[in-house]
N, CA and C atoms as a LAMMPS dump frame, in Angstrom:
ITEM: TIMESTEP
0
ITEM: NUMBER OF ATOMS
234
ITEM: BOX BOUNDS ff ff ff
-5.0000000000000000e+02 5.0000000000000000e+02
-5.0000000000000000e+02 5.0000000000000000e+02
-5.0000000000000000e+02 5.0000000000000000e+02
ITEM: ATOMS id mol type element x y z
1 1 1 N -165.333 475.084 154.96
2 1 2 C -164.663 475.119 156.233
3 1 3 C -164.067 473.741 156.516
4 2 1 N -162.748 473.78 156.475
5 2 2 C -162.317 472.834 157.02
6 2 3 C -162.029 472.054 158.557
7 3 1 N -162.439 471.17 159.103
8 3 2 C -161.915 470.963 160.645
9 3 3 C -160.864 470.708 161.337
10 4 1 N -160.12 470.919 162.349
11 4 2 C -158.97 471.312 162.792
12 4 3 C -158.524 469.535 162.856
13 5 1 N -159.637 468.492 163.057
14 5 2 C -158.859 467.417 163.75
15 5 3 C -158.479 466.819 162.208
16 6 1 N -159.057 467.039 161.094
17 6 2 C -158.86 466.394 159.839
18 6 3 C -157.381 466.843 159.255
19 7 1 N -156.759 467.964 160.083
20 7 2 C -155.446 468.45 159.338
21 7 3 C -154.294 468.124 160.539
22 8 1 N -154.64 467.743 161.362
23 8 2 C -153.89 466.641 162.503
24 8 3 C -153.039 464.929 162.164
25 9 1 N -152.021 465.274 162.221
26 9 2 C -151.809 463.719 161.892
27 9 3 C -152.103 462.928 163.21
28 10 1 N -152.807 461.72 162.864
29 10 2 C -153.39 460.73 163.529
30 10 3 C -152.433 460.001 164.295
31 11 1 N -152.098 459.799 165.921
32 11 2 C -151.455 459.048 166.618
33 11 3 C -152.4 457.976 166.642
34 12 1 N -151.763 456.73 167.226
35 12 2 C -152.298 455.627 167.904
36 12 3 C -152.661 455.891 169.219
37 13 1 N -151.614 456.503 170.099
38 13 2 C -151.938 457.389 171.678
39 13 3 C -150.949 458.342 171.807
40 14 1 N -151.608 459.061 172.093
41 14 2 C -150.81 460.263 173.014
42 14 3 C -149.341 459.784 174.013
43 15 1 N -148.222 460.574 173.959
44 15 2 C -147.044 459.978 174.435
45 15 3 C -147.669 459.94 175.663
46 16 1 N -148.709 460.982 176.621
47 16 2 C -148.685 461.176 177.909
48 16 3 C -149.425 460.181 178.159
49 17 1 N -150.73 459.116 177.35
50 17 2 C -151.185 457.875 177.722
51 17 3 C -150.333 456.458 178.616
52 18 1 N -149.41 456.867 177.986
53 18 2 C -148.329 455.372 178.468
54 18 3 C -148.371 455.585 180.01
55 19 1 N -148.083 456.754 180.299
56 19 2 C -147.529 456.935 181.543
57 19 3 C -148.735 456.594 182.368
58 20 1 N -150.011 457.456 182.036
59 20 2 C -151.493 456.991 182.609
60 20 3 C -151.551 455.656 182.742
61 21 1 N -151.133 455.095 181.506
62 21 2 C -151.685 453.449 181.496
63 21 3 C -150.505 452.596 182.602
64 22 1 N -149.69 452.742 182.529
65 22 2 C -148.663 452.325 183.491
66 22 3 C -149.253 452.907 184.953
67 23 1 N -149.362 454.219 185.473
68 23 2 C -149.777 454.322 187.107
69 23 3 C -151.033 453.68 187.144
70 24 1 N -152.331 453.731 186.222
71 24 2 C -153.186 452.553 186.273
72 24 3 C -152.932 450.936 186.677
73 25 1 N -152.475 450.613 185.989
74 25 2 C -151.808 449.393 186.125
75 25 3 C -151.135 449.171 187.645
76 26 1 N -150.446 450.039 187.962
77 26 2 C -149.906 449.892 189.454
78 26 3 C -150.65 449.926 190.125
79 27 1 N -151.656 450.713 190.153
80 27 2 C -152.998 451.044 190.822
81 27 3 C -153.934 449.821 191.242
82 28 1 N -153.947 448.896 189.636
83 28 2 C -154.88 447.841 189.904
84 28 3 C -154.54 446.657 190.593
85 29 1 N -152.985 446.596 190.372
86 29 2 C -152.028 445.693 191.091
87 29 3 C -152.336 446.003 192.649
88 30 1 N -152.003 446.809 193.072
89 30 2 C -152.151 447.382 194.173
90 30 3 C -153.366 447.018 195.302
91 31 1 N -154.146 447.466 194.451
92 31 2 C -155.687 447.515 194.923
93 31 3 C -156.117 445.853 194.667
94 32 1 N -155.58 445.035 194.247
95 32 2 C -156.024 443.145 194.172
96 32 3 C -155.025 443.144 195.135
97 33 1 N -153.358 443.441 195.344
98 33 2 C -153.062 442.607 196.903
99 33 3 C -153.62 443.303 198.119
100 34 1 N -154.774 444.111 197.709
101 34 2 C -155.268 444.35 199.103
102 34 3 C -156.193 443.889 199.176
103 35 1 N -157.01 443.617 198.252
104 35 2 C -158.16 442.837 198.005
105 35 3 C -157.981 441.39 199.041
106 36 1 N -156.614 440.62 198.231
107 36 2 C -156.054 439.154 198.901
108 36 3 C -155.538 439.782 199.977
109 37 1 N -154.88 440.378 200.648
110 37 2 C -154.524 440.78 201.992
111 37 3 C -155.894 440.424 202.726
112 38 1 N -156.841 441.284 202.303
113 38 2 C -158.473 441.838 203
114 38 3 C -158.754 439.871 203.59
115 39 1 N -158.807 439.326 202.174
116 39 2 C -159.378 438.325 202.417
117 39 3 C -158.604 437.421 203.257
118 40 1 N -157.538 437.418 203.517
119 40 2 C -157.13 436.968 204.458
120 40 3 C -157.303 436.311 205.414
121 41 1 N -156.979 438.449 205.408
122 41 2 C -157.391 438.449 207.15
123 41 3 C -158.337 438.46 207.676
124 42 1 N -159.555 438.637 206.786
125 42 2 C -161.253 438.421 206.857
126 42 3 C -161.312 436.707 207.443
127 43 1 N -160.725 435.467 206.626
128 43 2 C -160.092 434.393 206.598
129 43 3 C -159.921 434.026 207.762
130 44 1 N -158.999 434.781 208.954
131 44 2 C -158.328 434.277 209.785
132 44 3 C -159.391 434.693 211.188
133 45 1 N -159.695 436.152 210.952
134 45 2 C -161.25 436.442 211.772
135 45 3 C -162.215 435.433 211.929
136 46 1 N -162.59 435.112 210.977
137 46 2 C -164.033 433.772 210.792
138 46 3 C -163.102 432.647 211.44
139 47 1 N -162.528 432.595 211.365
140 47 2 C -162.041 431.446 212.255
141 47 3 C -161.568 431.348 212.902
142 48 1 N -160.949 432.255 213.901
143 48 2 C -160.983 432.572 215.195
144 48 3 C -162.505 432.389 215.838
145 49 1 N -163.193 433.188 215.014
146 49 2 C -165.034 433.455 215.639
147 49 3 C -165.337 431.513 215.403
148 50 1 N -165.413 430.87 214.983
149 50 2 C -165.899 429.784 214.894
150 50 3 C -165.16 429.054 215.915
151 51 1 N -163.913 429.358 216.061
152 51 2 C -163.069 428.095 217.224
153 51 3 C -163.57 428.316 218.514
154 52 1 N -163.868 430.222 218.63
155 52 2 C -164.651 429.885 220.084
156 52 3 C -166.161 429.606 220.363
157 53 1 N -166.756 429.981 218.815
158 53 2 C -168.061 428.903 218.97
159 53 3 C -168.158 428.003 218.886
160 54 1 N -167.284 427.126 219.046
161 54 2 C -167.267 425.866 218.586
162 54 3 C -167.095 425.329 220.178
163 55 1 N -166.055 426.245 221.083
164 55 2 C -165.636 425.733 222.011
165 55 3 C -166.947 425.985 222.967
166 56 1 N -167.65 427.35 222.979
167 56 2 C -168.71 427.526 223.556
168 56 3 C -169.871 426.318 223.38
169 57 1 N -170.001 426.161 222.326
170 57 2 C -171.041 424.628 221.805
171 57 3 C -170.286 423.309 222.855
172 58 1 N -168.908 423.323 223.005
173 58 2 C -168.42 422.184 223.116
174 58 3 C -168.914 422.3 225.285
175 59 1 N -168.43 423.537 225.948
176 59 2 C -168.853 423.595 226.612
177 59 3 C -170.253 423.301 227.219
178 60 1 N -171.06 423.933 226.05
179 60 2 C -172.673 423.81 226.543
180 60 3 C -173.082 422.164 226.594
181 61 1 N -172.555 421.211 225.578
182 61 2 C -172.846 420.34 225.413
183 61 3 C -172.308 419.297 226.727
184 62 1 N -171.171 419.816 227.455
185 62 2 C -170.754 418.844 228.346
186 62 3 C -171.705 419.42 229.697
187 63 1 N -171.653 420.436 229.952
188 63 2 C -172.978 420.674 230.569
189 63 3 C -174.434 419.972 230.673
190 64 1 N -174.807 419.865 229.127
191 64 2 C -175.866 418.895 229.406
192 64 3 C -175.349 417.586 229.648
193 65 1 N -174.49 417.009 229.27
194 65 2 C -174.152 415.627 229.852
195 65 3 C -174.351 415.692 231.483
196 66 1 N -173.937 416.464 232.173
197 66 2 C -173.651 416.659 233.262
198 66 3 C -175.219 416.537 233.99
199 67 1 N -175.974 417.659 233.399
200 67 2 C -177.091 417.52 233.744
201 67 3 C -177.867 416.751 233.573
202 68 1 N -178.263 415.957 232.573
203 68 2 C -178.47 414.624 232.017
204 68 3 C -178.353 413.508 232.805
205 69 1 N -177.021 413.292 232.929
206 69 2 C -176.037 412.196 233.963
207 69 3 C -176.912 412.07 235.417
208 70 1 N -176.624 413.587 236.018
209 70 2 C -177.588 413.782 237.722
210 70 3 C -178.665 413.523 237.635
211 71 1 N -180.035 413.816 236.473
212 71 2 C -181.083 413.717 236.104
213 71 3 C -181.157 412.048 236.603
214 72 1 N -180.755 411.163 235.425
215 72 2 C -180.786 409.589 235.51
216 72 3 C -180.464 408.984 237.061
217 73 1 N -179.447 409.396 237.604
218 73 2 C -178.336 409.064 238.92
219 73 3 C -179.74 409.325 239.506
220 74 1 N -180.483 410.483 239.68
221 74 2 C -181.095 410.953 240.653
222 74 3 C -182.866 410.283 240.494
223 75 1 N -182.872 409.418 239.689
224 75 2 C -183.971 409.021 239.315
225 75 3 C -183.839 407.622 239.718
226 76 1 N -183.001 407.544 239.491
227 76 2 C -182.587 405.678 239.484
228 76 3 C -182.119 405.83 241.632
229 77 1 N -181.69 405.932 241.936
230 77 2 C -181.184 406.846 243.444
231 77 3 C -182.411 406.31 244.138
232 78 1 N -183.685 406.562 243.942
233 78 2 C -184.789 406.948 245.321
234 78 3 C -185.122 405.63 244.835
């Protein structure tokens, strides 16, 4: 008995591979500038979130000066 794939002449690929391998390829392209898009704008989020913690810190901190400041004034005072 002979087998069907042994009386087949042997391609390197199938003509319909190219085309697979090409929409792949677009695919992966695709899917990395969204990847770098993602990161971005992930990028630009975190740092928005940090400028107003930063400003919140900057607030709290003049606060304690403030309180600090009256503390001494009010000690030194009587």
């Amino acid at each position: 008995m002979v087998r069907t794939a042994q009386l087949l002449p042997l391609k390197a690929t199938p003509s319909w591979s190219c085309e697979g391998e090409d929409i792949a390829r677009r695919a992966y392209r695709a899917l990395r500038s969204l990847v770098k898009l993602q990161a971005v704008a992930r990028g630009a989020y975190v740092r928005k979130q940090v400028q107003i913690a930063m400003n919140c810190m900057h607030a709290l901190v003049r606060l304690q000066v403030k309180v600090r400041a009256r503390q001494l004034l009010g000690r030194y005072g009587e």
